[in-house]
KEDODREN-388828 format. One record per residue: residue in one letter; x negated, y negated, z of N, C-alpha, C in turn. Coordinates in pm, whole numbers, plus 50000, padded with zeros to 5 digits. Example, Ala and Ser with C-alpha at 12.3 -4.5 7.8 and 13.67 -1.06 7.14 Angstrom:
# residues 2
A486815056950780487705045050780486805033050780S487155022550708486335010650714487104999750787
//
This chain:
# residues 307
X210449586849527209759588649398208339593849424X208129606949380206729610749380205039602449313X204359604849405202849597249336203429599349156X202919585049088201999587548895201489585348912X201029591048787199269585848727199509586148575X199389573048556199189563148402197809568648373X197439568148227196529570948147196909562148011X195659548448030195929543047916194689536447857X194889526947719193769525547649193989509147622X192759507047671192959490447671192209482747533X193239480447470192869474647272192639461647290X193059453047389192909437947374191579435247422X190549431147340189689425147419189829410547449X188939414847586189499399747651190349397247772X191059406247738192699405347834191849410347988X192569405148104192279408448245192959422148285X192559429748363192939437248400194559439748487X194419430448539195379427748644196549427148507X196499417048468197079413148341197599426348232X197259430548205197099449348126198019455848270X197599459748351198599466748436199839463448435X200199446048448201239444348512202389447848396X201749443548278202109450948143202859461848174X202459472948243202709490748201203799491948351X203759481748426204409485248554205629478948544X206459483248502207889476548506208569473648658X209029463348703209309463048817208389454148919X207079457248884205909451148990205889437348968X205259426949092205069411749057203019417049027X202709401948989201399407648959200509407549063X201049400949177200529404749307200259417849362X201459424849327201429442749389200629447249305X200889441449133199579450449055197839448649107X198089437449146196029432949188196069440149311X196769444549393196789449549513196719461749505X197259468349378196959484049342195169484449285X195009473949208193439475349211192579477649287X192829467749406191959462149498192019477949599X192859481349593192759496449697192449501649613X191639507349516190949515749420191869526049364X192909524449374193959529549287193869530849106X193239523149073193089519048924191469516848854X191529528448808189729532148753190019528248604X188239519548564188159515648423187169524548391X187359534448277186279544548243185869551748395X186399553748464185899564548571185539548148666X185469535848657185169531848820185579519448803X185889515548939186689502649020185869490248955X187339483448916186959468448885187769461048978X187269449548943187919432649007189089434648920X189889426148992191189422348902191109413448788X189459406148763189859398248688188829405448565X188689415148638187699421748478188649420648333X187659414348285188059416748181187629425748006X187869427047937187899446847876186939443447766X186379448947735185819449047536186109454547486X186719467947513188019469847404187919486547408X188559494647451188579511947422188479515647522X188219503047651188319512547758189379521147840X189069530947861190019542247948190589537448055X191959532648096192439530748229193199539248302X192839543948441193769554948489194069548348636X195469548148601196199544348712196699550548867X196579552548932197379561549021198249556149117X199449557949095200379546449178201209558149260X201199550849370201739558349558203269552349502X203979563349562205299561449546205899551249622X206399540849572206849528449675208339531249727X207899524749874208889530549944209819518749950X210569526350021212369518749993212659510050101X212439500650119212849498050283213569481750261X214429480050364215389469450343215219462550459X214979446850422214509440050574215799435650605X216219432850759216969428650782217179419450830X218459411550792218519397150876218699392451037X217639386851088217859389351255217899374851264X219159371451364219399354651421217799349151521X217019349251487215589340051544215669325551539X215559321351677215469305751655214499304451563X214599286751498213529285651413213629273151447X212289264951445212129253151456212049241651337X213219239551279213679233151151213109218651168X211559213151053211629197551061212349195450944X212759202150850213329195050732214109203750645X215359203550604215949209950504216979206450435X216949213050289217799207250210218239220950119X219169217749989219629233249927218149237749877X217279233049832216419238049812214779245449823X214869234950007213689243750092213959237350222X212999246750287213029241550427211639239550488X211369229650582210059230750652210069231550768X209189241650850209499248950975208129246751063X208179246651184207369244751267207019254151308X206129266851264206099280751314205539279951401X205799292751508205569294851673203889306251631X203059300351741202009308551686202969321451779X202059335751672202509350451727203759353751657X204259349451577205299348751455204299352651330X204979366551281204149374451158205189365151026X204609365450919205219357850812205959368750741X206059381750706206819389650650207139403250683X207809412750726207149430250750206419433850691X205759440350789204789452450687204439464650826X202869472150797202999482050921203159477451024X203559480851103203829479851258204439462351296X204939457951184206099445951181207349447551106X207779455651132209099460751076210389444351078X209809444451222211069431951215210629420751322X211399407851330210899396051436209949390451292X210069388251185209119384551139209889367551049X209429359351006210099350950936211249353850856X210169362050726211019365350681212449370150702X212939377350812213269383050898214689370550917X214229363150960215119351851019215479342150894X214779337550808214579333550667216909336150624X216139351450608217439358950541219029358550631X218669354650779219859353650860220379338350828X219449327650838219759312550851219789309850666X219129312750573219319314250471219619326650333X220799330150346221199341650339220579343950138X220839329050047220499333649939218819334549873X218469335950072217059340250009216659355149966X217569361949974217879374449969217769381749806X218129373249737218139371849569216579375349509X216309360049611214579367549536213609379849567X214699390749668214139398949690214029412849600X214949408449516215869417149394215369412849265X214519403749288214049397549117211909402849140X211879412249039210619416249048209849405449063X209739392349025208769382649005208759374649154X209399381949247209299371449368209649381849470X209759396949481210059404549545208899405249678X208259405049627207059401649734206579396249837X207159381449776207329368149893208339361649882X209629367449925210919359149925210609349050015X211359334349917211039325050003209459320550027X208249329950040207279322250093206599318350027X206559306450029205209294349946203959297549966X203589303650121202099301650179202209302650282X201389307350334201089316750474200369309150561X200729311750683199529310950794199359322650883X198279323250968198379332451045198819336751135X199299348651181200549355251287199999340451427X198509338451459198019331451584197899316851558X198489313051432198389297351418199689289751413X200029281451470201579274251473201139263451388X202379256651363202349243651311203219244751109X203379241251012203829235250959203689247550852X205139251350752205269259650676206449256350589X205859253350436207399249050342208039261650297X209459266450288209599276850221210519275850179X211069281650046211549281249939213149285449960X214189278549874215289286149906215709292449810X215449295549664215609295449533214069300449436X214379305249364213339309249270212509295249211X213299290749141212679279049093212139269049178X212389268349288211449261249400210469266849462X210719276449490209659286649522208459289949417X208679287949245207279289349164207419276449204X208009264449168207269249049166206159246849248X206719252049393205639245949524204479255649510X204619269949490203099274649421202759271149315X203489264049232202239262349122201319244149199X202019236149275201219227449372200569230549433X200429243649498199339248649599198389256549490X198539257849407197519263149281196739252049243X197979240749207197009229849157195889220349258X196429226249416195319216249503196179203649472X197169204649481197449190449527198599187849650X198899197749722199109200949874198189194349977X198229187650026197989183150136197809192350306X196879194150306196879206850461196129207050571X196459197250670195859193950736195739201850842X194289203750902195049212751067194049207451185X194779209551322193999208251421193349220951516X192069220051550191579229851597190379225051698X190369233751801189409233251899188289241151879X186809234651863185829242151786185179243551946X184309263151956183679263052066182259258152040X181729251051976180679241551944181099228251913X180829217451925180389202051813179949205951729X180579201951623179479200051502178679195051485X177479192451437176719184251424176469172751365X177549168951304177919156651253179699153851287X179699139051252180959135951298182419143951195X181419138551070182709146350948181439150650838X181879158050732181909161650636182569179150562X181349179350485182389189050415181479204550397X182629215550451182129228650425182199234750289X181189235950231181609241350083180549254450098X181769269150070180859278050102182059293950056X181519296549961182769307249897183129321249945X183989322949964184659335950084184919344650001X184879356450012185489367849957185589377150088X186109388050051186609400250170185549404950189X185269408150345183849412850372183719429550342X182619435850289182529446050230182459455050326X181769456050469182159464050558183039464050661X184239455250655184919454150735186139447650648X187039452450602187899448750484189339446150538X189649440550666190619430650695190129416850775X189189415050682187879404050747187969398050612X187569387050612186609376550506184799371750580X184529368950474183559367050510182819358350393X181459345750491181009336350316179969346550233X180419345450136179529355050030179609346249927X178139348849801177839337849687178789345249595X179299356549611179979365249512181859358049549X181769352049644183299348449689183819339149580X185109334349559185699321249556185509306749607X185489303049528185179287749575185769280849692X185429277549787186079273649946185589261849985X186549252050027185829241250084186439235250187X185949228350281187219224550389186299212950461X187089202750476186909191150528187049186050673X185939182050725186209182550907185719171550921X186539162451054186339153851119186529154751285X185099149551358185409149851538186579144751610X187269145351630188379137651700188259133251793X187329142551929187699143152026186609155852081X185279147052164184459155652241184349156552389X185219153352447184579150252570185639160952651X185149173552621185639182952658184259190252722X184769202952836183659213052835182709220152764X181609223752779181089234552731180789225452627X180509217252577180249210552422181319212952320X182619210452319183469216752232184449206952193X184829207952060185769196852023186959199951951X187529189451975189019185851875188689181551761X188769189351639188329190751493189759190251428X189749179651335190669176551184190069185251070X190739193051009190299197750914190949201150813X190809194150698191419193850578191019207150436X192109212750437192049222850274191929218650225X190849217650086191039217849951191089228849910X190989237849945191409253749882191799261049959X192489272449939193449278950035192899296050028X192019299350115191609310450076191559315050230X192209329150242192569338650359191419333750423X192099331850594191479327750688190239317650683X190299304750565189199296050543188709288050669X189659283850740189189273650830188769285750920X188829294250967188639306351079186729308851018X186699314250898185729315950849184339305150827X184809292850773184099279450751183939277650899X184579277450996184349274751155182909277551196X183049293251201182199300751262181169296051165X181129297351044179569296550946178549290351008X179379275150986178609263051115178129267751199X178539280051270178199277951424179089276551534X180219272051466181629262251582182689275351536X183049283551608183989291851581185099287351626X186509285451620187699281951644187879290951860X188089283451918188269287152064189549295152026X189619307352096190159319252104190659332551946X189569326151900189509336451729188789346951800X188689358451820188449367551855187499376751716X188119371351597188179380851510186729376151439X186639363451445184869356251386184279348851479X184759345951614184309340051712183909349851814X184299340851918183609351852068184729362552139X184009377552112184809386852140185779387852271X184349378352339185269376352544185029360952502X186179355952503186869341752522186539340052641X185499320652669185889319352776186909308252871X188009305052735189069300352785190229309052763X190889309652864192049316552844193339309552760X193249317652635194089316752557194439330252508X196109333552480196129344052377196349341452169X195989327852194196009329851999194529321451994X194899320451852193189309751838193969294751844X192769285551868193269272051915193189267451734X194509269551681194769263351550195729257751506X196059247251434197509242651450197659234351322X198519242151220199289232751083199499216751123X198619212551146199319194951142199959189351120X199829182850960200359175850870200419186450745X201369181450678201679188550505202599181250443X201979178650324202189169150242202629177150076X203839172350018204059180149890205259171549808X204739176349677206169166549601207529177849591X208499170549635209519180249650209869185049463X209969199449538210519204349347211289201749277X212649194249324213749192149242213609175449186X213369169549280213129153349242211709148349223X210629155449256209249150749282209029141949384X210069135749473209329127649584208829137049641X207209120049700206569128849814207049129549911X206829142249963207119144350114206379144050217X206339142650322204849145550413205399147050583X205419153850605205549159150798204459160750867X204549159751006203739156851079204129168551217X203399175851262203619181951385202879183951495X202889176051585201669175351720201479185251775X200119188351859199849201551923201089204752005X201419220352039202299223552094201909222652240X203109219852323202699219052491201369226752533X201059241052496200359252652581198669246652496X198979240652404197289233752348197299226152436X197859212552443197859198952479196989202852654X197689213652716197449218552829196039223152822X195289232052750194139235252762193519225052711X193859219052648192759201552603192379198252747X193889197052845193389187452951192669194753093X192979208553044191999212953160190389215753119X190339214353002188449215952945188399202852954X188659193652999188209172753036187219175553153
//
């Protein structure tokens, strides 16, 4: 399907932008529509808004939408490290260096990927515009962080557990090796992230960001170099928070490359981060649930050689 370009007139005042697009895009979730914004695809009166702009009424919207391409993921047999499952989700112990869905240069090996081999009717929500996006996935971690991931087997479980991770009442604990102490034993980072403006597969703290906060406690100092075993709790879930809140401090996550130290001087190839604990009311019955997953062997190992 060749590039369009929409030309339209926005009468509602009030209404969000994102909101108005997803309107005119038949097919799209409203994720792909904010994502057509955010790449400057979509001009209000001649220039780029936020997704959450919202209109006063006559303004000109011109759309320009890239022809979306066709591509079909396939199901590949990947071990997976199953702590819990039932018909309606599963919770997995992801391997750090495991990407969460395809995209460029992850065509395949990716969860998703394996998702569709071990659970074949996750495949459905790939065919329903409102979940085409993230079959199956509740919430992400990063390709370099292991540890604990709920995912969906069904549509209706799959909105339930996001609308819990919307409401902050997810539970998300993680462990991490900071290349500083903090300067106190615990408290709390409150400090709002948005995408950094010159480097835009980055975050970064800005007063213009989202609200971010994350909760840390010392575990464990009596390591080299001044560096510790840090608990750190989400209350909000915003791309790369604990990576970002790390470094702010001062204490960048040991082997983050990407907000920490460019030459690592422990040898590691991911960052020292790890899904802990996760806690959630299951969607079909509401019990709580809560799992637990200890550092993997290759951490436990660099703990005991920085003693």
């Amino acid at each position: 399907m060749p590039e369009q370009s929409l030309i339209l007139i926005a009468n509602a005042p009030g209404e969000r932008l994102d909101k108005f697009l997803l309107a005119h895009l038949p097919g799209y979730s409203r994720a792909q529509a904010q994502a057509l914004i955010r790449s400057g695809c979509v001009l209000v009166d001649g220039a780029p808004r936020k997704t959450g702009y919202k209109f006063k009424g006559g303004e000109q919207v011109v759309a320009r939408i890239p022809p979306r391409e066709e591509s079909s993921v396939e199901p590949e047999d990947i071990p997976l490290a199953i702590v819990y499952e039932d018909a309606h989700l599963a919770v997995i112990d992801k391997a750090a260096g495991m990407v969460m869905r395809p995209g460029p240069g992850n065509a395949s090996g990716t969860l998703v990927n394996a998702l569709l081999a071990r659970y074949p009717e996750v495949a459905d929500m790939m065919d329903d515009p409102e979940t085409s996006d993230r079959p199956g996935i509740v919430h992400r971690l990063d390709r370099g962080t292991s540890g604990l991931i709920v995912i969906a087997r069904d549509k209706p479980s799959l909105l339930a557990l996001m609308a819990q991770f919307q409401a902050r009442t997810v539970d998300k604990i993680y462990l991490a090796l900071l290349e500083q102490r903090p300067k106190s034993n615990s408290g709390l980072i409150d400090a709002p992230i948005a995408r950094d403006p010159r480097q835009r597969k980055r975050m970064a703290v800005r007063r213009d960001g989202k609200p971010a906060q994350t909760e840390f406690e010392v575990l464990d100092d009596d390591f080299q170099g001044d560096r510790a075993l840090v608990k750190l709790r989400l209350l909000t879930g915003r791309t790369h928070q604990i990576r970002v809140h790390a470094a702010f401090i001062g204490c960048p996550v040991v082997g983050d490359t990407v907000y920490g130290r460019r030459k690592q001087r422990v040898k590691l190839k991911r960052q020292f981060l790890h899904a802990h604990e996760l806690a959630f009311a299951h969607p079909a019955t509401g019990e709580r649930l809560r799992f637990v997953s200890e550092l993997p062997v290759g951490l436990r190992a660099v703990l005991e050689k920085l003693r």
